[in-house]
C-alpha positions as CSV (number, residue, x, y, z in Angstrom):
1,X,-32.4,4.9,23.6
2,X,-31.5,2.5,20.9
3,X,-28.3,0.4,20.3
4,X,-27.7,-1.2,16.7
5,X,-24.9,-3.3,18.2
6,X,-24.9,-5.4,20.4
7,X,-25.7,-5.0,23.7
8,X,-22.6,-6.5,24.8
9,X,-19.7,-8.2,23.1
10,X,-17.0,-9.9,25.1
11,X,-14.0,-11.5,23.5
12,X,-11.3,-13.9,25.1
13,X,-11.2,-11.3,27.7
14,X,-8.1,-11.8,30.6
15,X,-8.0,-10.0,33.7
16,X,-5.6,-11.3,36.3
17,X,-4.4,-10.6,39.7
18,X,-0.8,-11.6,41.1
19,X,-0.6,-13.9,37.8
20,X,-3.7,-15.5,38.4
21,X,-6.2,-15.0,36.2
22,X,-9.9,-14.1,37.6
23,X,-10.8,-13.9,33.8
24,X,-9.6,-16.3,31.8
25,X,-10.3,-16.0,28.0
26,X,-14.0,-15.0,28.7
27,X,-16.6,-14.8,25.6
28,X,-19.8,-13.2,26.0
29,X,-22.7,-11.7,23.8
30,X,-25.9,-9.9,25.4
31,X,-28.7,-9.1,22.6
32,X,-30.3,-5.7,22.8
33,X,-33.3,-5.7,25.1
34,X,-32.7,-9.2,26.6
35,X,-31.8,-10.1,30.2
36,X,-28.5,-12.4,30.8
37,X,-28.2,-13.8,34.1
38,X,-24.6,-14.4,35.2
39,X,-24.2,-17.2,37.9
40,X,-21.6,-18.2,39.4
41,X,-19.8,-19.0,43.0
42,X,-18.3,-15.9,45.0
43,X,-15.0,-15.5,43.3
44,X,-15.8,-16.5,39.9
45,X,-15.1,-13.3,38.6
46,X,-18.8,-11.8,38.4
47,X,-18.0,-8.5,40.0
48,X,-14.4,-8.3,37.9
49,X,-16.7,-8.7,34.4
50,X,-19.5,-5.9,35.7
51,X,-16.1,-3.6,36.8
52,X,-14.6,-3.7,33.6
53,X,-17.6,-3.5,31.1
54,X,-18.6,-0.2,33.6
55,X,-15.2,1.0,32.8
56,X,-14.3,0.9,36.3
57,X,-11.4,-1.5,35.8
58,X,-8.9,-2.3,32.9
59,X,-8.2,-5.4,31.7
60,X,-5.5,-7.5,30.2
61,X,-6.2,-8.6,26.7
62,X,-9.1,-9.6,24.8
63,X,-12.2,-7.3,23.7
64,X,-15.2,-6.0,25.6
65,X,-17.5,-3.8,23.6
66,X,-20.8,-2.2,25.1
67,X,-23.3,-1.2,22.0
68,X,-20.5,-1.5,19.9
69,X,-17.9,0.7,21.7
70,X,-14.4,-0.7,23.1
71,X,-14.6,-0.2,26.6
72,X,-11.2,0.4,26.4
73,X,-10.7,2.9,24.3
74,X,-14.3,4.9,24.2
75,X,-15.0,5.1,28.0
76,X,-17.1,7.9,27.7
77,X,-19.0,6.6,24.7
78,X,-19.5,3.3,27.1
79,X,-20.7,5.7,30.2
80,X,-23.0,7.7,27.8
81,X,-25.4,4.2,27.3
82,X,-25.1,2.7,30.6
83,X,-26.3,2.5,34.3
84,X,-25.2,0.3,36.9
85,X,-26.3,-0.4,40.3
86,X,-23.6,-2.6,42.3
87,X,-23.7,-4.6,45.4
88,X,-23.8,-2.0,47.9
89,X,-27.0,0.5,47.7
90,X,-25.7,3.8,47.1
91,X,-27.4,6.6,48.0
92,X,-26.8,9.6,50.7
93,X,-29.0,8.6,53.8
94,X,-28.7,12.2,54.9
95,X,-30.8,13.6,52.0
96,X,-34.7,12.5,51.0
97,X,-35.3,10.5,48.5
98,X,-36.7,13.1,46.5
99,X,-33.1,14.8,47.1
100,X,-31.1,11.4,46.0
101,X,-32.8,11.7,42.7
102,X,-32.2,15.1,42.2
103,X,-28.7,15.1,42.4
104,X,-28.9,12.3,40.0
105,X,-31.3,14.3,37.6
106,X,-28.1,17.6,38.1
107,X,-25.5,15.0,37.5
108,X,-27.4,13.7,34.2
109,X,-27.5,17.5,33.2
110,X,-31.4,17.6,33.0
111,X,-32.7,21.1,33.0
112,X,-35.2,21.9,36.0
113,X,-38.5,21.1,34.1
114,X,-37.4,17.6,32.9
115,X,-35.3,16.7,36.0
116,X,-38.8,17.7,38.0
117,X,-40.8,15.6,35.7
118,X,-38.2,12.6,35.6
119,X,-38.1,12.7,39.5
120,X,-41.7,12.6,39.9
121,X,-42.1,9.6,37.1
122,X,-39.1,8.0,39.1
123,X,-41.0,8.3,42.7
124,X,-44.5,7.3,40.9
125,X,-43.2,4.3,39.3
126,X,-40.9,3.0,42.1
127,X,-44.1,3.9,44.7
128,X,-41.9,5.6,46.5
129,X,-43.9,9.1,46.1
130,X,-45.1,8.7,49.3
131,X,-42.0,8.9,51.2
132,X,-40.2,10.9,49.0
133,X,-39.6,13.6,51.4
134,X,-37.8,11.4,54.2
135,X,-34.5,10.8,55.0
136,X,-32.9,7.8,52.8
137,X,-31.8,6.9,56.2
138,X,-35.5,5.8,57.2
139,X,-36.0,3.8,54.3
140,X,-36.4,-0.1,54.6
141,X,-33.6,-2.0,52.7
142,X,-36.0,-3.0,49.8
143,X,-36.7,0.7,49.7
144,X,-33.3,1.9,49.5
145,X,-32.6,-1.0,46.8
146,X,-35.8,0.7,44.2
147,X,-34.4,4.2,45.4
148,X,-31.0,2.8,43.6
149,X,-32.2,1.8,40.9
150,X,-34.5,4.7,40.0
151,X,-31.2,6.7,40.5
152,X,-29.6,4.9,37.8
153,X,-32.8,4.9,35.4
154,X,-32.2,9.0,35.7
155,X,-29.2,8.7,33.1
156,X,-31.9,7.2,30.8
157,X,-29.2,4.0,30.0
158,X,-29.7,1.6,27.3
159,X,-27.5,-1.2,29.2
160,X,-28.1,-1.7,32.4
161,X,-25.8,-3.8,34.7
162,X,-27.3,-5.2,38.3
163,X,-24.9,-6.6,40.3
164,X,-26.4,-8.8,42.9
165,X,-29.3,-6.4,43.1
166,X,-31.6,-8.3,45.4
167,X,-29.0,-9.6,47.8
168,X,-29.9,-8.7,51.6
169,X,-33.8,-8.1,50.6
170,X,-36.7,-9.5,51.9
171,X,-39.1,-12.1,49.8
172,X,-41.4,-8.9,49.2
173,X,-38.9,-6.5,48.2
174,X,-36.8,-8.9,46.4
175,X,-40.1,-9.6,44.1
176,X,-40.7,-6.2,44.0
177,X,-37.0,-5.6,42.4
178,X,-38.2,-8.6,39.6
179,X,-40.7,-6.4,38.9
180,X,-38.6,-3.4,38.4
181,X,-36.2,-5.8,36.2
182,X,-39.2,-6.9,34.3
183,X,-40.7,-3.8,33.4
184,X,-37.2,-2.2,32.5
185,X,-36.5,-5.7,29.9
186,X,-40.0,-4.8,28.1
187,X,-38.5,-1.1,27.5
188,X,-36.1,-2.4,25.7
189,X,-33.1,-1.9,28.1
190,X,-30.4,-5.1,27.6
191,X,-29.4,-5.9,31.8
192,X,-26.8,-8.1,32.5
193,X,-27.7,-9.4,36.4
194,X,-25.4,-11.4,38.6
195,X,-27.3,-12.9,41.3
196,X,-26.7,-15.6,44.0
197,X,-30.2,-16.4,43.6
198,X,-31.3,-19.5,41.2
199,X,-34.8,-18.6,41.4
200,X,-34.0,-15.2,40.2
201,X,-32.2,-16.3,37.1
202,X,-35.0,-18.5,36.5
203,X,-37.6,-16.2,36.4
204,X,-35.8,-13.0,34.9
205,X,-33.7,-14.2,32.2
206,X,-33.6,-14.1,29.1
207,X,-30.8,-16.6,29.0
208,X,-28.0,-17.3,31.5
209,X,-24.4,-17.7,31.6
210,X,-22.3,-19.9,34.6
211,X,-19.3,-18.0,35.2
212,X,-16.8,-20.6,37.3
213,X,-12.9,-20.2,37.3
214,X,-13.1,-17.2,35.3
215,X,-14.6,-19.4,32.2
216,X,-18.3,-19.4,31.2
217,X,-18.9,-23.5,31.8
218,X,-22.5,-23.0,31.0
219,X,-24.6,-20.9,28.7
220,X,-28.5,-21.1,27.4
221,X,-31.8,-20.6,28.3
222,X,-33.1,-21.5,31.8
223,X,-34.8,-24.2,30.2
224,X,-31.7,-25.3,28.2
225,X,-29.8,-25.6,31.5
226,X,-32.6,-27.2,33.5
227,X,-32.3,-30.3,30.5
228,X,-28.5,-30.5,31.8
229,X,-29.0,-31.2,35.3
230,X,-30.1,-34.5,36.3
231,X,-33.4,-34.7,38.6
232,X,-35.8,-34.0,35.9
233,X,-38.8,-36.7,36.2
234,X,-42.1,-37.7,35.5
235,X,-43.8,-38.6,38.8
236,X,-47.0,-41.2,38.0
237,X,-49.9,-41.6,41.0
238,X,-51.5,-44.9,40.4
239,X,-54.5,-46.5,40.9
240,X,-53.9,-50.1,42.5
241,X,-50.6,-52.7,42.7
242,X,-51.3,-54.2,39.1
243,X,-50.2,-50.7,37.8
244,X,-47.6,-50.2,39.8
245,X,-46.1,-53.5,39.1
246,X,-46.2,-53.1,35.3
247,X,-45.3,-49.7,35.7
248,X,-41.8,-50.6,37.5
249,X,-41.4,-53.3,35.2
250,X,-42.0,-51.6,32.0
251,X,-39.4,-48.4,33.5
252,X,-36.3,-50.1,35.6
253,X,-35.1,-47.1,36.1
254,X,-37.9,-45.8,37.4
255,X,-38.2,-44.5,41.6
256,X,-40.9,-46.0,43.1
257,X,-42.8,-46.0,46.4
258,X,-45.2,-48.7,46.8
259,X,-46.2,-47.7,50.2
260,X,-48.5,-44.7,48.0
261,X,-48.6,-46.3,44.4
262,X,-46.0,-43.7,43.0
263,X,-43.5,-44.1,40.6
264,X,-41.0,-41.6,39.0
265,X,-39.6,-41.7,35.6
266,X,-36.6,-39.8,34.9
267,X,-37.1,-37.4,32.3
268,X,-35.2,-34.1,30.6
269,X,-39.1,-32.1,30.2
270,X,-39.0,-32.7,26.4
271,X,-42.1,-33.2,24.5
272,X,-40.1,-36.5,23.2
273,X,-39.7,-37.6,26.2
274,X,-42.7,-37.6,27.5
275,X,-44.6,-38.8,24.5
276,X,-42.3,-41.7,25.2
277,X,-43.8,-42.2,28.8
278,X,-46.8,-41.9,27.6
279,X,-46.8,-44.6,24.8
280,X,-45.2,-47.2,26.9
281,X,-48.1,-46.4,29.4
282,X,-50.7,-46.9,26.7
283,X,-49.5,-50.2,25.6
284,X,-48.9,-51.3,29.6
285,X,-53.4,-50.3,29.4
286,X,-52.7,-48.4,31.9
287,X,-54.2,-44.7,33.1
288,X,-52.3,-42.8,36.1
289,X,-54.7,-41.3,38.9
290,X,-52.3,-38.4,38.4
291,X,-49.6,-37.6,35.6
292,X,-47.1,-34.5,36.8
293,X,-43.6,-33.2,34.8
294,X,-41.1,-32.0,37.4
295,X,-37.6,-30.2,36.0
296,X,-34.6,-29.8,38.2
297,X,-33.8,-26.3,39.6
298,X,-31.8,-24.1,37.8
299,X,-28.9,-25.3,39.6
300,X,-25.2,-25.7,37.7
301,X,-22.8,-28.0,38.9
302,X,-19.1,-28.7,37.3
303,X,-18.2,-31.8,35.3
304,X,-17.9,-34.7,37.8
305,X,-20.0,-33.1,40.7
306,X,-23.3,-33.1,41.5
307,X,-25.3,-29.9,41.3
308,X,-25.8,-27.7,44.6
309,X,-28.0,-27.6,47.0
């Protein structure tokens, strides 16, 4: 399936609750076939923005357009291109997982021959095939999370939203689900994933968006974002106590341990930057046992406060 528009278009979007607002003049854009990650702390809104853009919830004011329908007013255009799998894994534990996806496949109003052949793709790909014909209910969490997913895949969606999607799993299963993620971005599907996980964001995105106080305070590639935290060095092994001095003197700003010769130089990753480090070093005549770049995690912290741990 194949949207034009893009994948998703928000607008000074407001949502509030009791007069205060969980949304608070939101803009967002999602390019067909990319992945945004959506950080943020628990109550930043996350959930609200996935609820709405579903069509699950209304909003206030503003605009929120999924491949170039108002959410609004063309819900069932909106449902037509999307899937969504939320925080909480839903499928019947009482029914196989061969079962789970047939209902999906009756609800998606597949005939028997292509729900059948969907199914069995579903079960290959997932490698779930081999316990397709248990009980969800037996099913290990990270199990039950690909089971999800491959419910939502039976609609065939061109957007996708994943709403915390790993939470709960396992370091297998959760890199099992970035697989999943993966594969799905290279078809083409545009997902919009909020996650918890820094890491995840890191390694799935396309770009990402910090969500805080109902606000986007953050928005770029993962390597746009690492350049805006501070931690990002240089870290220089050297050989003997000449180096080390010159070194130091040359960078005052510089973090040094003389107990093992090493000094780091602060540093945002840029080529720049570190062409800098290295023509200061070549003037000092001097030639590092070992030369590594280290950028900051993709962490996000407010104005004023350092980032989190």
């Amino acid at each position: 399936m194949t949207v034009a528009a893009p994948g998703i278009e928000v607008v000074d979007l407001v949502k509030a609750y009791d007069g205060r607002r969980v949304l608070d003049a939101l803009g967002l854009e999602v390019a067909p076939g990319t992945v945004l990650a959506l950080l943020g702390p628990n109550g930043a809104g996350k959930t609200t923005l996935v609820s709405i853009l579903a069509t699950l919830l209304p909003y206030d004011s503003g605009s929120a357009q999924v491949g170039g329908h108002e959410v609004a007013t063309e819900p069932d255009e909106v449902r037509r291109l999307i899937g969504v799998t939320g925080q909480s894994v839903a499928v019947d534990d009482l029914l196989t997982g061969r079962e789970n996806l047939r209902l999906m496949a009756d609800l998606a109003l597949l005939d028997v021959a292509s729900a059948e052949a969907a199914v069995q793709e579903l079960l290959d790909r997932f490698d779930l095939a081999a316990d397709a014909d248990r009980p969800a209910s037996t099913y290990s969490g990270g199990m039950r999370r690909k089971l999800d997913i491959a419910m939502t895949l039976l609609s065939d969606p061109a957007v996708l939203f994943l709403d915390e999607p790993t939470t709960g799993l396992d370091p297998r299963s959760r890199r099992a689900v970035w697989d999943i993620v993966r594969d799905l971005s290279r078809q083409g599907i545009t997902i919009l994933l909020t996650t918890q996980y820094l890491e995840e964001a890191d390694r799935l995105a396309d770009r990402v968006a910090v969500l805080d106080g109902g606000s986007i305070v953050a928005a770029g590639t993962p390597a746009e974002l690492k350049r805006l935290v501070p931690g990002g060095h240089v870290r220089l092994q050297l050989a003997d106590g000449d180096q080390f001095v010159a070194v130091t003197s040359a960078f005052p700003r510089s973090v040094a341990d003389e107990a093992d010769l090493s000094v780091q130089i602060p540093s945002d990753g840029r080529a720049g930057s570190l062409r800098s480090v290295l023509d200061e070093l070549e003037r000092l005549d001097v030639e590092p046992d070992e030369l590594s770049v280290h950028l900051p995690d993709l962490d996000w912290q407010k104005p004023g406060e350092q980032a989190l741990d």
